[in-house]
PyMOL Python script that loads the backbone (N, CA, C, O; Angstrom):
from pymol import cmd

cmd.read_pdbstr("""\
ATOM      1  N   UNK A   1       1.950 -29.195  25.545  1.00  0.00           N
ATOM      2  CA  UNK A   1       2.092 -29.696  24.203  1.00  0.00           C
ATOM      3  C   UNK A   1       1.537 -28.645  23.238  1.00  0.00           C
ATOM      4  O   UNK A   1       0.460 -28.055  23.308  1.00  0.00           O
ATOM      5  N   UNK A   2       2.710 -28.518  22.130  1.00  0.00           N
ATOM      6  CA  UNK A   2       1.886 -27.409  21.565  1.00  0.00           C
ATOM      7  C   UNK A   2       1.308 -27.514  19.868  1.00  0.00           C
ATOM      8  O   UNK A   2       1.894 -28.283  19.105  1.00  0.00           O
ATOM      9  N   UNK A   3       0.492 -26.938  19.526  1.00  0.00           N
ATOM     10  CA  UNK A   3      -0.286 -27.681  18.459  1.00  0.00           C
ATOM     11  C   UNK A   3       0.544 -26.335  17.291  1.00  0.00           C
ATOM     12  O   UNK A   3       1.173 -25.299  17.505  1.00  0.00           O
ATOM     13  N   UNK A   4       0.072 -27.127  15.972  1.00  0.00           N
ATOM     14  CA  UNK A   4      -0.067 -25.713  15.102  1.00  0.00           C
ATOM     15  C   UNK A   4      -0.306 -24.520  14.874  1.00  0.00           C
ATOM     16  O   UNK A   4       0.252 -23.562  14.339  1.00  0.00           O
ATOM     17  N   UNK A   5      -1.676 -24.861  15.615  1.00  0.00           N
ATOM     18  CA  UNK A   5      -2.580 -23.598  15.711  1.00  0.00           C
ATOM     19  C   UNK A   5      -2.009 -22.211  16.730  1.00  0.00           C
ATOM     20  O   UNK A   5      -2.165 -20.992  16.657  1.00  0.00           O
ATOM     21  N   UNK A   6      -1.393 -22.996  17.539  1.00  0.00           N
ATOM     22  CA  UNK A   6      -0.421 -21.917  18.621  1.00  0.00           C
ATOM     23  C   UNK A   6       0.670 -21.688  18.277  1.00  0.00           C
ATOM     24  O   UNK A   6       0.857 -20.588  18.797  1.00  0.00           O
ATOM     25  N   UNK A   7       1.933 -22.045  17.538  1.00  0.00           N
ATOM     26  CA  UNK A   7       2.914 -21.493  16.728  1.00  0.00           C
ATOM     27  C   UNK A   7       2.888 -20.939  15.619  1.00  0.00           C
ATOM     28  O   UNK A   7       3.883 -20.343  15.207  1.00  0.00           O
ATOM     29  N   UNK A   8       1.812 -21.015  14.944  1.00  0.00           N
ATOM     30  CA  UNK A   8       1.465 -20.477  13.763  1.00  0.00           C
ATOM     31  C   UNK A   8       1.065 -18.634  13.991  1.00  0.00           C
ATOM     32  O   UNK A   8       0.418 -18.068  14.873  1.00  0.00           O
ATOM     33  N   UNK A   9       1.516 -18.298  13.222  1.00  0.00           N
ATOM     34  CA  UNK A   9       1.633 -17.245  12.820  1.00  0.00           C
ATOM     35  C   UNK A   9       0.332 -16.481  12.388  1.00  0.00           C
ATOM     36  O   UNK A   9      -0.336 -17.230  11.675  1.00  0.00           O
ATOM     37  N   UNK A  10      -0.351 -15.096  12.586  1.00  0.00           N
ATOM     38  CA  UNK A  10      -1.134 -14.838  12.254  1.00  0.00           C
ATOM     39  C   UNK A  10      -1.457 -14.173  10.640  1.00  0.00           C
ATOM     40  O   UNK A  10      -0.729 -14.979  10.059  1.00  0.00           O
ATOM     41  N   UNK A  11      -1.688 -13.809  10.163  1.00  0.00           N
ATOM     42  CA  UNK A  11      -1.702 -13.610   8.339  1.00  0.00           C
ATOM     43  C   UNK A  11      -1.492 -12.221   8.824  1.00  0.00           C
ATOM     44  O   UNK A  11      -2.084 -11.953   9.870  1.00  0.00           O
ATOM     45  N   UNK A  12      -0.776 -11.282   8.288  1.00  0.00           N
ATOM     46  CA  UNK A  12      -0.601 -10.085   7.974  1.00  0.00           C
ATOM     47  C   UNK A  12      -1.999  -9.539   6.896  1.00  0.00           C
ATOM     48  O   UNK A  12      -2.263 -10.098   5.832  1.00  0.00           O
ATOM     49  N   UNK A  13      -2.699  -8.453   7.408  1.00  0.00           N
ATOM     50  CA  UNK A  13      -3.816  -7.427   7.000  1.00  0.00           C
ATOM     51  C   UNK A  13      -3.054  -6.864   5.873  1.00  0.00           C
ATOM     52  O   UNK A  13      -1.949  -6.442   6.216  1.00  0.00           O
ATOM     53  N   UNK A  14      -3.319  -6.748   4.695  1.00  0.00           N
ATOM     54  CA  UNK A  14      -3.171  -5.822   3.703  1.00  0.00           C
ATOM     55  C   UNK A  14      -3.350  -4.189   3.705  1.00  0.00           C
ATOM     56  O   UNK A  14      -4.512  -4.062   4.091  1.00  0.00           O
ATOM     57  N   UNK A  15      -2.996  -3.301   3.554  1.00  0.00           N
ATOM     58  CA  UNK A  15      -2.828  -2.276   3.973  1.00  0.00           C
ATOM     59  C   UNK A  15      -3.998  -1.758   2.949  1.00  0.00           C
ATOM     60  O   UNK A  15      -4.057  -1.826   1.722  1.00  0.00           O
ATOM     61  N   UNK A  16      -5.062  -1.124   4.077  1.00  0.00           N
ATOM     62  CA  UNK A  16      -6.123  -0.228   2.874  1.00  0.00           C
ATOM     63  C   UNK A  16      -6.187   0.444   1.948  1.00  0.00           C
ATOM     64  O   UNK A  16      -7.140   0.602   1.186  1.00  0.00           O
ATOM     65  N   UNK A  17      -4.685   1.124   1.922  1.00  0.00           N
ATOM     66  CA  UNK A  17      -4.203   2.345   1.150  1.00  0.00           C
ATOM     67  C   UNK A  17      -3.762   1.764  -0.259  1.00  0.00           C
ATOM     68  O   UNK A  17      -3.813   2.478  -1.261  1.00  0.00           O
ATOM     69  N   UNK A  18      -3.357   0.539  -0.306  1.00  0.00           N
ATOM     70  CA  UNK A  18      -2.567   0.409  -1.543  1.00  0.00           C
ATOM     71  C   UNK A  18      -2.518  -1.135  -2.000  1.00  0.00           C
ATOM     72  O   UNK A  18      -1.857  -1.818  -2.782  1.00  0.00           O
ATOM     73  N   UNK A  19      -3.878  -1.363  -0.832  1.00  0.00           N
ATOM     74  CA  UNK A  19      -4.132  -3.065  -1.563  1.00  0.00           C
ATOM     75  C   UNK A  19      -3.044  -4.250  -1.077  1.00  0.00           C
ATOM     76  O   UNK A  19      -3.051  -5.423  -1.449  1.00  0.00           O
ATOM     77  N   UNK A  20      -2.143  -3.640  -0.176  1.00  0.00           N
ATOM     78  CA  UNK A  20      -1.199  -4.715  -0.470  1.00  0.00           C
ATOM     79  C   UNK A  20      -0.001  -5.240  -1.502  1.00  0.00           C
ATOM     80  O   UNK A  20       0.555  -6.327  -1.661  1.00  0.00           O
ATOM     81  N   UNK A  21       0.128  -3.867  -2.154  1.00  0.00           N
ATOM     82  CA  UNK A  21       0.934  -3.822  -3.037  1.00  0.00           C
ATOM     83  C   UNK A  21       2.242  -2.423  -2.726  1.00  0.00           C
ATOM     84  O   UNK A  21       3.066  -2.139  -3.596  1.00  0.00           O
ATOM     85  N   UNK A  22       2.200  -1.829  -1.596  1.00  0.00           N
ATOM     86  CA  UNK A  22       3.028  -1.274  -1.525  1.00  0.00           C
ATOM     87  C   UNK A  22       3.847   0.245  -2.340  1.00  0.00           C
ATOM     88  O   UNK A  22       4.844   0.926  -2.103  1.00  0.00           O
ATOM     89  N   UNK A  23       2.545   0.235  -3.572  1.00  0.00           N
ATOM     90  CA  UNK A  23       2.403   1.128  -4.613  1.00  0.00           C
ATOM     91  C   UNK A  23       1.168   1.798  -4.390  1.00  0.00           C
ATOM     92  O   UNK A  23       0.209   1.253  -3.844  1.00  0.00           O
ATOM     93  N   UNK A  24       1.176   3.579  -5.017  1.00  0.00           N
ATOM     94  CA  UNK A  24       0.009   3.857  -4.951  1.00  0.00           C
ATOM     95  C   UNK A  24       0.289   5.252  -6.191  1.00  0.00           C
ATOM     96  O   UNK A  24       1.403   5.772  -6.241  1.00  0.00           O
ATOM     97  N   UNK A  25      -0.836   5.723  -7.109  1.00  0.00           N
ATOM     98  CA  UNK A  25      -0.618   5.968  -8.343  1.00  0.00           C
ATOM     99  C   UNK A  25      -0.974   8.019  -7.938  1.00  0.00           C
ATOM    100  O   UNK A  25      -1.823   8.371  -7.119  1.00  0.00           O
ATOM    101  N   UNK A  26      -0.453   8.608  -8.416  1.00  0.00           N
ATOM    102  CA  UNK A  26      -0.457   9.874  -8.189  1.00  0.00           C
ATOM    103  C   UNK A  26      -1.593  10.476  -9.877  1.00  0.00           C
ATOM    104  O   UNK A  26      -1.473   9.965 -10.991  1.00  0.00           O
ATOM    105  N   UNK A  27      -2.224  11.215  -9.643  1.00  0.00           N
ATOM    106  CA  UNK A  27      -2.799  11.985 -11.256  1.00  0.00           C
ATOM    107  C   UNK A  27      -1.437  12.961 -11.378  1.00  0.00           C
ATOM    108  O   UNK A  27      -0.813  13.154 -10.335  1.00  0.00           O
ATOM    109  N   UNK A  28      -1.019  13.505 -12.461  1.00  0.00           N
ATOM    110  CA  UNK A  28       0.005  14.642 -12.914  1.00  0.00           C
ATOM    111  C   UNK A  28      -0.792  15.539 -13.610  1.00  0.00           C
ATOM    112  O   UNK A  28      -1.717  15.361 -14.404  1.00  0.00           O
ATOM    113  N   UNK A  29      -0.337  16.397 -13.229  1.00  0.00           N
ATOM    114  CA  UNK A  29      -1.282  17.769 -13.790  1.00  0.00           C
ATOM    115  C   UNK A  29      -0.456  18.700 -14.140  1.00  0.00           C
ATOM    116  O   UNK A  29       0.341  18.985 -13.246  1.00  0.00           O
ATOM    117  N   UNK A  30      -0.281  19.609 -15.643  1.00  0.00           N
ATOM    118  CA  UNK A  30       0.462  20.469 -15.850  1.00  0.00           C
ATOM    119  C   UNK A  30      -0.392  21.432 -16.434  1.00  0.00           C
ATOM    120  O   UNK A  30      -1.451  21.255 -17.036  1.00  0.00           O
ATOM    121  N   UNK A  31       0.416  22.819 -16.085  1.00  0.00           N
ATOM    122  CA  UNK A  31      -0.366  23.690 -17.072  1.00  0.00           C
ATOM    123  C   UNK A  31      -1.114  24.817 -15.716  1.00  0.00           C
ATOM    124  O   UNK A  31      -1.453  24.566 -14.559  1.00  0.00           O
ATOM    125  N   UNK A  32      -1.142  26.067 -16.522  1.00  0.00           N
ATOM    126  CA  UNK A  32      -1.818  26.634 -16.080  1.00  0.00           C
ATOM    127  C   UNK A  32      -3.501  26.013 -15.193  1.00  0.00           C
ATOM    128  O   UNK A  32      -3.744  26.236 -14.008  1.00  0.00           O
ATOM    129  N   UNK A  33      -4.420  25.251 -16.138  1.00  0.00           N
ATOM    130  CA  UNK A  33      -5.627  25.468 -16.132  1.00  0.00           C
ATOM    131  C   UNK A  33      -4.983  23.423 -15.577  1.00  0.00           C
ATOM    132  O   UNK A  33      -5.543  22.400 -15.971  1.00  0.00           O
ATOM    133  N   UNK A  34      -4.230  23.457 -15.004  1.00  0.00           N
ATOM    134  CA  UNK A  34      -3.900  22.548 -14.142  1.00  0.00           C
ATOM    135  C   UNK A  34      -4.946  20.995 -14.677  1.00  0.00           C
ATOM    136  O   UNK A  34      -5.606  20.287 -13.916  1.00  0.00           O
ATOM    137  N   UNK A  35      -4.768  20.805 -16.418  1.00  0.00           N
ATOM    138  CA  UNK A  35      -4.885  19.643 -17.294  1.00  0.00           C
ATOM    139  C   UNK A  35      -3.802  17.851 -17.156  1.00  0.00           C
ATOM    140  O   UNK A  35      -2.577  17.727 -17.152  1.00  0.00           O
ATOM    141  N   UNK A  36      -4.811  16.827 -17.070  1.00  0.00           N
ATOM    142  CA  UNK A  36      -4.421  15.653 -16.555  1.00  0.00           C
ATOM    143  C   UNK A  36      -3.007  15.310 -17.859  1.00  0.00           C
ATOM    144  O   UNK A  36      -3.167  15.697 -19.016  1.00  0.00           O
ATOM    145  N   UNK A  37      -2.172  14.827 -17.584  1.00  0.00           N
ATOM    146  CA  UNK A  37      -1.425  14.215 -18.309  1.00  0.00           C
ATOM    147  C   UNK A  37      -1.012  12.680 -18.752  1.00  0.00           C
ATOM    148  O   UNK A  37      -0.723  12.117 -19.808  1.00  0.00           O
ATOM    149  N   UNK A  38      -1.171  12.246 -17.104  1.00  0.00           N
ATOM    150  CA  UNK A  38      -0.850  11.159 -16.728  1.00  0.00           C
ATOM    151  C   UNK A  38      -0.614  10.473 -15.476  1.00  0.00           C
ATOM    152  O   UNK A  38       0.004  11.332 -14.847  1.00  0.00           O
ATOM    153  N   UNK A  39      -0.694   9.700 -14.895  1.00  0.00           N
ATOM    154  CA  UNK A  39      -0.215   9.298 -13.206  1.00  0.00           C
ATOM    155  C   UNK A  39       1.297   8.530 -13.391  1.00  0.00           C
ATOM    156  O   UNK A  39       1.776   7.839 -14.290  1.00  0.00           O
ATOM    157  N   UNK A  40       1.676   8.891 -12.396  1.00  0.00           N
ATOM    158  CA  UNK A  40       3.120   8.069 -11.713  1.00  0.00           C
ATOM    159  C   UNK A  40       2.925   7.088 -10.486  1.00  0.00           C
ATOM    160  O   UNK A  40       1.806   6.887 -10.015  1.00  0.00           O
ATOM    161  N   UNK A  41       3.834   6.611 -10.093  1.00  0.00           N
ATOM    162  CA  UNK A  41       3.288   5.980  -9.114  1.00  0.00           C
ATOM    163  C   UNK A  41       4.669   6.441  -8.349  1.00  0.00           C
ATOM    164  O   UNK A  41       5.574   7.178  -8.741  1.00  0.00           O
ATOM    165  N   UNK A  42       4.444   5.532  -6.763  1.00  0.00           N
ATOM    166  CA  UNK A  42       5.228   6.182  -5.914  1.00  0.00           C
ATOM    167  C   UNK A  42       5.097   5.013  -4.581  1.00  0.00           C
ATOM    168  O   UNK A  42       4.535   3.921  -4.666  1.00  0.00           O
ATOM    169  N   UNK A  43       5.552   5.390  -3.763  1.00  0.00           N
ATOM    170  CA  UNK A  43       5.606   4.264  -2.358  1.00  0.00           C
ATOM    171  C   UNK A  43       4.387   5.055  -1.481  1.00  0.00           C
ATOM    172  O   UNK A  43       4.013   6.224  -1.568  1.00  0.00           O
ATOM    173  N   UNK A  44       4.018   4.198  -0.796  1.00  0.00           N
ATOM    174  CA  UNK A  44       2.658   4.009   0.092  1.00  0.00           C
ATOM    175  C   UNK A  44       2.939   4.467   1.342  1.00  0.00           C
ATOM    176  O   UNK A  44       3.402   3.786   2.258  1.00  0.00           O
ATOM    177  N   UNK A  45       2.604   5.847   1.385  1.00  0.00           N
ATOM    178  CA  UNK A  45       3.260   5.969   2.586  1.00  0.00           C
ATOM    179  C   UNK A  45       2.188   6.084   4.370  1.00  0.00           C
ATOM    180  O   UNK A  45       2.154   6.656   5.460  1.00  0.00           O
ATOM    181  N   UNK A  46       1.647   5.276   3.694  1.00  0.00           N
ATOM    182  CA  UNK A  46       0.865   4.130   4.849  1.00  0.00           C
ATOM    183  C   UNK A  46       1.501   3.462   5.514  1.00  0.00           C
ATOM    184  O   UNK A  46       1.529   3.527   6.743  1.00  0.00           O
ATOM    185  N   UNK A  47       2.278   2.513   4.654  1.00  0.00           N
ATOM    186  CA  UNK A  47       2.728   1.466   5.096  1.00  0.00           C
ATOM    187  C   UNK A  47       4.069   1.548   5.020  1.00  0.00           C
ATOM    188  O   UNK A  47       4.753   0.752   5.664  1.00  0.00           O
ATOM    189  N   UNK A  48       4.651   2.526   4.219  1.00  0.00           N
ATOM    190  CA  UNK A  48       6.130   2.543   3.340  1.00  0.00           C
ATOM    191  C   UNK A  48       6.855   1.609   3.086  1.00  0.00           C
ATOM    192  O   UNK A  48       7.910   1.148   3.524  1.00  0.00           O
ATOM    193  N   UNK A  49       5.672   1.233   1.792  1.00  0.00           N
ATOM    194  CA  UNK A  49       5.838  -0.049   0.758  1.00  0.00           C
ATOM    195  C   UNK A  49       6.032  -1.150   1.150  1.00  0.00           C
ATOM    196  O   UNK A  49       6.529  -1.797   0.228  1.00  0.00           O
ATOM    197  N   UNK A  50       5.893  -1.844   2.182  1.00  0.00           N
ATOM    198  CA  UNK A  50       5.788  -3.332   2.538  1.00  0.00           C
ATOM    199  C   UNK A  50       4.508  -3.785   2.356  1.00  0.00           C
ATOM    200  O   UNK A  50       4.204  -4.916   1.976  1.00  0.00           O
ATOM    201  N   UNK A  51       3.787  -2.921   2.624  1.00  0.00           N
ATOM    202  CA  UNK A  51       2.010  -3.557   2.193  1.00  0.00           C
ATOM    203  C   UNK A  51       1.516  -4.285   2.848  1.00  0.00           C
ATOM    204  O   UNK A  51       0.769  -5.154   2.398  1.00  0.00           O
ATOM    205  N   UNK A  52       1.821  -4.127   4.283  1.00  0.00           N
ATOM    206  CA  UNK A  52       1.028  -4.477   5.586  1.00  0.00           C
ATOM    207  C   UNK A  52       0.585  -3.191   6.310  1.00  0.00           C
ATOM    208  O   UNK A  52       1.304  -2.244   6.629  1.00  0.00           O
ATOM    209  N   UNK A  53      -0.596  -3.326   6.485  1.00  0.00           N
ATOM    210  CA  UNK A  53      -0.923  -2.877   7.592  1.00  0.00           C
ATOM    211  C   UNK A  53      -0.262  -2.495   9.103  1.00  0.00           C
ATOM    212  O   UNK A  53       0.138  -3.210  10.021  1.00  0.00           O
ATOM    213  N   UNK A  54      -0.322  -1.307   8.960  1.00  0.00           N
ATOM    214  CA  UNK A  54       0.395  -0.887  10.043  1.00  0.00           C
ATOM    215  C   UNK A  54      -0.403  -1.068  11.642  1.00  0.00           C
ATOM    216  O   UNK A  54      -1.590  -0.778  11.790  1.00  0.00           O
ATOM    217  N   UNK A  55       0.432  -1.567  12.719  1.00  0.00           N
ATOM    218  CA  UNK A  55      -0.358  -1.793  13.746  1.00  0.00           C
ATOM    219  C   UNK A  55      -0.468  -0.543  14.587  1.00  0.00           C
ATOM    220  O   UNK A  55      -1.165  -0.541  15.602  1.00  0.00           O
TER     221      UNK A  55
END
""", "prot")
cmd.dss("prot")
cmd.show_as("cartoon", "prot")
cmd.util.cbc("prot")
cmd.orient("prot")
């Protein structure tokens, strides 16, 4: 007989790299004397963007 607790599914770990969001933010730097501009963002390539933890 089988209960909940044994078909149930375990929770997926959030991936350290990117929180669980599958995003992760780059600094941009231009210029000689290599000055901040701004960040972009980009895919997690931890996880590549699903935002689990990889086993």
């Amino acid at each position: 007989m089988a209960t909940d607790t044994d078909t149930r599914e375990t929770e997926a770990n959030d991936c350290p790299v990117c929180h669980g969001t599958g995003e992760v933010t780059r600094t941009v730097r231009v210029g000689r004397k290599r000055r901040v501009v701004g960040e972009q963002s980009g895919l997690c390539l931890n996880c590549l963007g699903s935002g689990q933890a990889p086993d």
